[in-house]
C-alpha positions as CSV (number, residue, x, y, z in Angstrom):
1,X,-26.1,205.9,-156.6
2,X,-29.4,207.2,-154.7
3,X,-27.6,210.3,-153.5
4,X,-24.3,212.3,-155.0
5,X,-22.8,212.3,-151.5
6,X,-22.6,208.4,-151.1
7,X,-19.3,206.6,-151.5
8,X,-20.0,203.8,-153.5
9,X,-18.1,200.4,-152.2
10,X,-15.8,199.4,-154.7
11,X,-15.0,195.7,-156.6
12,X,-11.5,194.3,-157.8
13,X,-12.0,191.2,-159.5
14,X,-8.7,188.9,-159.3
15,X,-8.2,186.5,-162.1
16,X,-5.2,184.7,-163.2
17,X,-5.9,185.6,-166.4
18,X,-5.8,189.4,-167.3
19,X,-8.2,188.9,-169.9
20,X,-10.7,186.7,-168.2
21,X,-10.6,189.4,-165.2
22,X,-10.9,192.4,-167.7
23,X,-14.0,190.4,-169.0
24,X,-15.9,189.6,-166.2
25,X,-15.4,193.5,-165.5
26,X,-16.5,194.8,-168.4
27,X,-19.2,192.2,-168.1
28,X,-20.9,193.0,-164.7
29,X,-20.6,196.5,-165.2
30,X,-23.2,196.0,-168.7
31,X,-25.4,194.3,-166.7
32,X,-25.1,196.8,-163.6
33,X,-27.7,199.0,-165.9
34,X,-27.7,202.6,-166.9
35,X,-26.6,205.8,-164.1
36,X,-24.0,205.9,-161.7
37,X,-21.7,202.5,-161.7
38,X,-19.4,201.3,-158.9
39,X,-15.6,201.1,-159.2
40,X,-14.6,198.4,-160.7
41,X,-11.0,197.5,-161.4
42,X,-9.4,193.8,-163.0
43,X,-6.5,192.6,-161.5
44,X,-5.8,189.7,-163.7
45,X,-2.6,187.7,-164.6
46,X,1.3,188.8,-163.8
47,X,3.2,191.8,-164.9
48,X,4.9,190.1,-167.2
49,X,1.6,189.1,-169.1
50,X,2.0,185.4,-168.0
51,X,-0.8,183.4,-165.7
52,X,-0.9,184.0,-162.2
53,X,-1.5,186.7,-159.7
54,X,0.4,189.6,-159.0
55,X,0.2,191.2,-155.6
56,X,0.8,194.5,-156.7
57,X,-1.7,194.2,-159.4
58,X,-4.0,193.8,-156.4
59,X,-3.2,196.5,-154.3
60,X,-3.0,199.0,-157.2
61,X,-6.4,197.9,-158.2
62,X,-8.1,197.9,-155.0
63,X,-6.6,201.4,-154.3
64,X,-8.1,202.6,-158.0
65,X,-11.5,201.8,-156.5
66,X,-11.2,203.1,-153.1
67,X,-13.5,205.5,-152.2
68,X,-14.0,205.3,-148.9
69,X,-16.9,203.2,-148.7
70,X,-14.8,199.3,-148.5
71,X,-13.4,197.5,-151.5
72,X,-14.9,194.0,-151.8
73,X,-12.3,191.5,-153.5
74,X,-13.7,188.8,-155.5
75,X,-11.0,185.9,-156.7
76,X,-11.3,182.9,-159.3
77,X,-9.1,180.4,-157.9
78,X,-6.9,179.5,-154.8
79,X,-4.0,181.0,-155.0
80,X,-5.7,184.1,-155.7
81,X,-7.5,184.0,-152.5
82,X,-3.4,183.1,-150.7
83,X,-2.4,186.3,-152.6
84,X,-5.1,188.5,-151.4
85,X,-5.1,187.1,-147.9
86,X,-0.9,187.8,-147.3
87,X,-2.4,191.4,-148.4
88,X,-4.5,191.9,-145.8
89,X,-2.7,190.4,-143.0
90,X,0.2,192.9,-144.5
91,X,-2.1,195.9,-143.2
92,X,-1.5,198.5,-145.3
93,X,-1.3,197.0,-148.9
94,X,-4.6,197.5,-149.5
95,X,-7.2,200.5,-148.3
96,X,-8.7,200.4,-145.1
97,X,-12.1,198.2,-144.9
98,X,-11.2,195.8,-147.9
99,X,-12.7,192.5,-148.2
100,X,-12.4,189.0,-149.5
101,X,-15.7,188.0,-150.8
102,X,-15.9,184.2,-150.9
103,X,-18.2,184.1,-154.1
104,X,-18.6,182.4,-157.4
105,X,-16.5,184.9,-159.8
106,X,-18.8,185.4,-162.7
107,X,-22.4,185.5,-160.8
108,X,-20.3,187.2,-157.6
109,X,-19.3,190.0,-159.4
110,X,-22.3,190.7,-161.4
111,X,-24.2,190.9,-157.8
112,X,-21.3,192.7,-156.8
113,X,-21.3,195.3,-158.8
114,X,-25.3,195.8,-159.6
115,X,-25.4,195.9,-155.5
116,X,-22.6,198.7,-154.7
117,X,-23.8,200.5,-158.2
118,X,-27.6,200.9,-156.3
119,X,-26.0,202.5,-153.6
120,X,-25.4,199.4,-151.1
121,X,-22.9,199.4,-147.7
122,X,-20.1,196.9,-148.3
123,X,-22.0,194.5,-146.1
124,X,-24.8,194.0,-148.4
125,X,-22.1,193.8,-151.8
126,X,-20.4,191.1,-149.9
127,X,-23.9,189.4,-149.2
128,X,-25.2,189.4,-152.3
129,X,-22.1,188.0,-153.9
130,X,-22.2,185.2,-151.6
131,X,-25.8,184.8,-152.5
132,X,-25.0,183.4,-155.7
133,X,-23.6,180.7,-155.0
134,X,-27.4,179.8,-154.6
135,X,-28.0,180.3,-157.8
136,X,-29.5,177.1,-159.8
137,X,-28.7,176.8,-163.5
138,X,-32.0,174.4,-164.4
């Protein structure tokens, strides 16, 4: 972060797999660089370790990463995005100024979380998430 007092925003990354969510966690934050990192919490598969999405695995994960500053919420495939969108309609299962980001998941969250781990508003994390899906691959 450029100063100790700033919140950073933080990221949940929603998977229906718990170890492809864990992975693309562990995988952005690497790339993030040295110093301060932003929150970043997985919230991959069901409680019982099948496939799927678990609405409490979301709202416990976006609440791990809360720190005032907006949690953006990046999801891998549709149902996710149902799951985290009966959250926030809910209005109070997960922390105030929380956001579905629609991005690609892998390039998403490695914007994600380089942008809120230099310090950006949860405006810019959620724009250059969505940037990626600009991203050519030739």
């Amino acid at each position: 972060m450029s100063d100790a007092d700033e919140k950073p925003v933080g990221i949940v990354l929603v998977s229906h797999s718990a170890a492809v969510a864990a992975s693309v966690a562990d995988m952005a934050t690497a790339l993030a660089g040295g110093g301060a990192t932003a929150p970043v919490a997985a919230a991959g598969g069901t409680e019982d370790g099948g496939l799927g999405t678990s609405a409490e695995r979301i709202s416990a994960a976006a609440a791990s990463v809360d720190r005032g500053a907006g949690v953006a919420v990046l999801m891998d495939l549709g149902s996710a995005v149902l799951t985290v969108k009966a959250l926030l309609a809910e209005g109070d299962e997960l922390p105030e100024n929380t956001r579905l980001v629609d991005a690609p998941f892998v390039e998403g969250a490695v914007a994600a979380v380089v942008t809120a781990s230099a310090g950006a508003d949860l405006a810019a994390v959620e724009a250059a998430a969505e940037e990626a899906y600009g991203y050519r691959k030739e």
